[in-house]
N, C-alpha and C positions, 0 to 999 in steps of 0.2 A: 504494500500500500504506500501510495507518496504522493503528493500533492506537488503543485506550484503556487504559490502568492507572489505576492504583490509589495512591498515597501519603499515606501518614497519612492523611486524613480530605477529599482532594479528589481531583479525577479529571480527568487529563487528557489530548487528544487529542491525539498526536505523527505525524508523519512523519519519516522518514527524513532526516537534517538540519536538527530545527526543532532551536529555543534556547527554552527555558523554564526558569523560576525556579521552583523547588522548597523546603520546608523544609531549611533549613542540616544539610550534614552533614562532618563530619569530617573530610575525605579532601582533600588538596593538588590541587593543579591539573595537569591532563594525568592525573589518576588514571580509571581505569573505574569506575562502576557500573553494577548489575542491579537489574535490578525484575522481580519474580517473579509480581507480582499483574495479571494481564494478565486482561481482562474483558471485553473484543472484541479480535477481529481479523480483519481485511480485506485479502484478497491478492487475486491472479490467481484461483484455485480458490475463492472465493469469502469469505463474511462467517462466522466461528465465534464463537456467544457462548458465553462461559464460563455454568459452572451452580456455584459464583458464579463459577471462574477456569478461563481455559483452560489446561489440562494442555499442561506441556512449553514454556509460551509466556513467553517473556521480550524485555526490553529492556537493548540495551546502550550505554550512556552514557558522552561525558566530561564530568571538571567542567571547565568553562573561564572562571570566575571567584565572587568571594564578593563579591557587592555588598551591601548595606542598600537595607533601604528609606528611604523616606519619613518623615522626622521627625514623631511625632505628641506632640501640648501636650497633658498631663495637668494641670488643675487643680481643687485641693480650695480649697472657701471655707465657712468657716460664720459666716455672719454676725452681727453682736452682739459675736462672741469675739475679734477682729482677728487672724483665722485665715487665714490663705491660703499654700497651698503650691502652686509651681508645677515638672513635672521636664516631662523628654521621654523617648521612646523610640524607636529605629529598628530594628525586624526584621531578624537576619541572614537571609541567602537563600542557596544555591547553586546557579549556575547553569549548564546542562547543556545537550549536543547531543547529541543521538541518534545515535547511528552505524549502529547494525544492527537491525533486530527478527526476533528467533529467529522462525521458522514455527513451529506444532506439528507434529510428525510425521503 
């Protein structure tokens, strides 16, 4: 059985048990979330695509930690001007296990 959603602006393919990184959100660790936006789904009784989402279908999720990512080097030069600025940044993320995925009725 696995599913596909929906979050923010990427789409991912879960089963039961995986661990995927998600856009950061809010919620402590060992807390539940649901994702509403469910856009296939595949069980025993077969494969439902949503028209765009399937009705009644959800995911239920724990956070099970807030990692970063990857430090990424921003730098600005303009040259002539003895201009150079150099920062970094690293992505927050929360990272999630699937525990259930609702069937539709």
């Amino acid at each position: 059985m696995y599913a596909v959603f929906e979050d923010g602006a990427r789409q991912y393919r879960v089963a039961e048990g995986d661990e995927l990184d998600v856009d950061f959100r809010d919620a402590g660790v060992g807390d539940a979330i649901e994702f509403h936006r469910v856009l296939l789904y595949s069980g025993n009784e077969g494969v439902r695509v949503g028209a765009p989402v399937v009705a009644n279908a959800k995911i239920v999720a724990e956070v099970v930690d807030h990692p970063r990512g990857e430090k990424l080097v921003v730098q600005k030069f303009k040259r002539r001007k003895n201009f150079h600025h150099k920062t970094g940044h690293r992505q927050r993320h929360t990272r999630i296990r699937v525990q259930q995925i609702v069937a539709p009725a």
